[in-house]
C-alpha positions in Angstrom: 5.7 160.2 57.1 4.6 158.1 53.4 7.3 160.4 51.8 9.8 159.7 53.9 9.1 156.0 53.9 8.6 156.3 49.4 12.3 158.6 49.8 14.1 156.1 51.7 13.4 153.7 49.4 9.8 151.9 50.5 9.6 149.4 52.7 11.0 146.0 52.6 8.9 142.9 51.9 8.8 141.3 55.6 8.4 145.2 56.8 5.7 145.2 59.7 3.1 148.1 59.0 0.5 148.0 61.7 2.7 149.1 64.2 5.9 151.0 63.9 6.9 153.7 66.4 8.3 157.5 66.2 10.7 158.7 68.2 10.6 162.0 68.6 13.2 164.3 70.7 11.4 167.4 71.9 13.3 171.0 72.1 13.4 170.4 76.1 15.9 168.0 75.6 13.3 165.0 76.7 12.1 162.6 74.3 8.9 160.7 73.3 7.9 157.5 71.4 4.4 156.6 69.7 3.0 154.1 67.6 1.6 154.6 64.6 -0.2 152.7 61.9 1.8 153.1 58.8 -0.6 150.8 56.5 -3.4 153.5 56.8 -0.2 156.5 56.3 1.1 154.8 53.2 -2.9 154.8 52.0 -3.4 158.2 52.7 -5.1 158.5 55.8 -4.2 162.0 56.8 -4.6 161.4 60.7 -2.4 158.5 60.4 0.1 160.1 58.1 1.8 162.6 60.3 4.4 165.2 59.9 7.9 164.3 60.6 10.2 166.6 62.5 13.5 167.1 62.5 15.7 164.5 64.1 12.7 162.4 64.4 13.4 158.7 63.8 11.0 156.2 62.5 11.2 152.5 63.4 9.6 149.7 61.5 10.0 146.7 62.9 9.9 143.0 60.7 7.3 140.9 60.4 8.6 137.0 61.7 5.9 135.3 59.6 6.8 137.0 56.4 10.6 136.2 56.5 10.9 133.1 59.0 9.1 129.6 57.8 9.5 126.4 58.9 10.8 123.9 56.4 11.8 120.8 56.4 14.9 119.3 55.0 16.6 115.6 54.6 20.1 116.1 56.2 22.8 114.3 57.7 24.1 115.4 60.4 24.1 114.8 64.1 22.0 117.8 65.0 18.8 116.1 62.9 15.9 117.9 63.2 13.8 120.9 61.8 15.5 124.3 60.6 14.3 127.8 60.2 14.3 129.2 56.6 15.5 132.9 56.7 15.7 135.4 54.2 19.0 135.3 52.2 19.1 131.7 52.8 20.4 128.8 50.1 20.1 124.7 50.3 22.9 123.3 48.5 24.3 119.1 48.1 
């Protein structure tokens, strides 16, 4: 699983890594889904890092805290009030 995560690039800043999940489509046409912890994969923990199949998919979800903050900003506008800073996001005059 760490070499497909280092092959697609590594994982994204706000990435969550306690828990992401693998879904996994078995050969009698039913599916499963699992958690893993992909901190302790990406460190090397063998039971955590497990072996991908094929057409297995690997979702890692985002971390809210790491990309969402409240801030506070002087504005005028009828809507006053607090906003959410995002990633990607500018404050201009």
């Amino acid at each position: 699983m760490s070499d497909a995560v280092h092959l697609a690039g590594g994982l994204s800043p706000d990435a969550k890594t306690d828990d992401a999940q693998v879904f996994r489509y078995l050969p009698n046409g039913e599916s499963e889904i699992f958690s893993v912890n992909l901190s302790q994969a990406l460190e090397g923990d063998p039971a955590a890092n497990i072996l991908l199949l094929p057409r297995d998919r690997l979702l890692i979800h985002r971390n809210p805290e790491a990309f969402s903050r409240p801030t506070s900003v002087a504005r005028r506008s009828r809507e006053a009030g607090p906003l959410s800073y995002t990633a990607n996001m500018t404050v201009g005059t």
